[in-house]
C-alpha positions in Angstrom: -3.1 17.8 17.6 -2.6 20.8 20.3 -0.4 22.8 17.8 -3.7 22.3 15.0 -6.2 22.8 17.7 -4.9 26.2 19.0 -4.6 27.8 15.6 -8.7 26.5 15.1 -9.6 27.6 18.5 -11.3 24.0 19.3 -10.4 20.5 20.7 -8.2 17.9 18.8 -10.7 15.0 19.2 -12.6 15.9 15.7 -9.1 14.5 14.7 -8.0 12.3 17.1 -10.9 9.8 16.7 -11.0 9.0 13.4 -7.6 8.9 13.4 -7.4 6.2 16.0 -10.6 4.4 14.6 -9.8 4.4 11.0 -6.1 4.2 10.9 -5.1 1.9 14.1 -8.5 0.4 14.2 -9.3 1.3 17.6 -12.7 0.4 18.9 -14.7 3.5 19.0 -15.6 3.7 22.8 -11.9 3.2 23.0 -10.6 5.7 20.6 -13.0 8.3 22.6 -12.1 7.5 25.6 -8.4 7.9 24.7 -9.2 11.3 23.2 -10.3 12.6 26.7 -7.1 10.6 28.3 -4.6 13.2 26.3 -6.9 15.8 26.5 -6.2 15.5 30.1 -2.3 15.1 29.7 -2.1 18.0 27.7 -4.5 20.3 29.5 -2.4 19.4 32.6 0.6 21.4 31.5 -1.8 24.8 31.6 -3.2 23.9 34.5 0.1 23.9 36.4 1.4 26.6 34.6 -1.7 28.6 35.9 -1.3 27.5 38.9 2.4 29.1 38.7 1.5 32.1 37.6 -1.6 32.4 40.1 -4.1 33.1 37.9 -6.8 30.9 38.3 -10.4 31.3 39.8 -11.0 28.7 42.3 -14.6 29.2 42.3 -15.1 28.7 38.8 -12.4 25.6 39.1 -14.6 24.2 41.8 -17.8 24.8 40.0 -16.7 23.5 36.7 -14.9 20.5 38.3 -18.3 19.8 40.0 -20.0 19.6 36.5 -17.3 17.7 35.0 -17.4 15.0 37.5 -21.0 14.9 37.8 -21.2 14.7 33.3 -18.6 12.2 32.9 -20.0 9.9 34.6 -23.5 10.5 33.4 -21.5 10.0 30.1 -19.8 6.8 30.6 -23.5 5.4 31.9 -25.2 6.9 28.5 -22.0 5.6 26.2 -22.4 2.0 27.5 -25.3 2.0 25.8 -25.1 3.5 22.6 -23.9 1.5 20.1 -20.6 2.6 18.4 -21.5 3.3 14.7 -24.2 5.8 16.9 -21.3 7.9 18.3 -19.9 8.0 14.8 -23.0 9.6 13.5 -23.4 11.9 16.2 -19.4 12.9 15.8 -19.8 13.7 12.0 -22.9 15.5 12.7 -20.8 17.5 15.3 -17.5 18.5 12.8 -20.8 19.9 10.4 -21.8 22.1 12.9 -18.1 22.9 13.7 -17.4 23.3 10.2 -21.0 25.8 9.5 -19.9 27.3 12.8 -16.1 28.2 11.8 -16.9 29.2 8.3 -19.3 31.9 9.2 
């Protein structure tokens, strides 16, 4: 996934997710969920190598961190309540836009 996602310059969950749905029959909350898990794996490896090379902007980390905190949760409050073939809709209406985006 992070080998296909660098060369399209986007995220590996438009892959991810269905794969985990479809193919292991993963419930959707759960395959989404999982899809931020290993983004957060992955994305850990830059961040320490970042760190390493002392190139990172601490303001921006500790504004961005602040939104991230403060939007996942008002995520995982919104998710709970949307149902499941929902969040499939709105993801293929999502890899569209990706897709329209990337092709012009």
């Amino acid at each position: 996934m992070g080998v296909l996602s660098s060369y399209l310059g986007i995220g590996g969950g438009w892959l991810l997710v269905p794969l985990l749905i479809y193919l292991f029959r993963i419930a959707i909350h759960s395959a989404t969920a999982t899809s931020i898990f290993s983004l957060c794996i992955y994305s850990s490896v830059g961040v320490i190598s970042q760190i390493f090379f002392g190139s990172i902007d601490w303001m921006i980390v500790l504004l961005g961190g602040s939104g991230v905190i403060i939007g996942s949760q008002l995520g995982v409050l919104l998710a709970q309540n949307v149902p499941g073939q929902r969040i499939i809709q709105m993801l293929s209406v999502l890899l569209i836009m990706i897709g329209v985006r990337m092709y012009f």
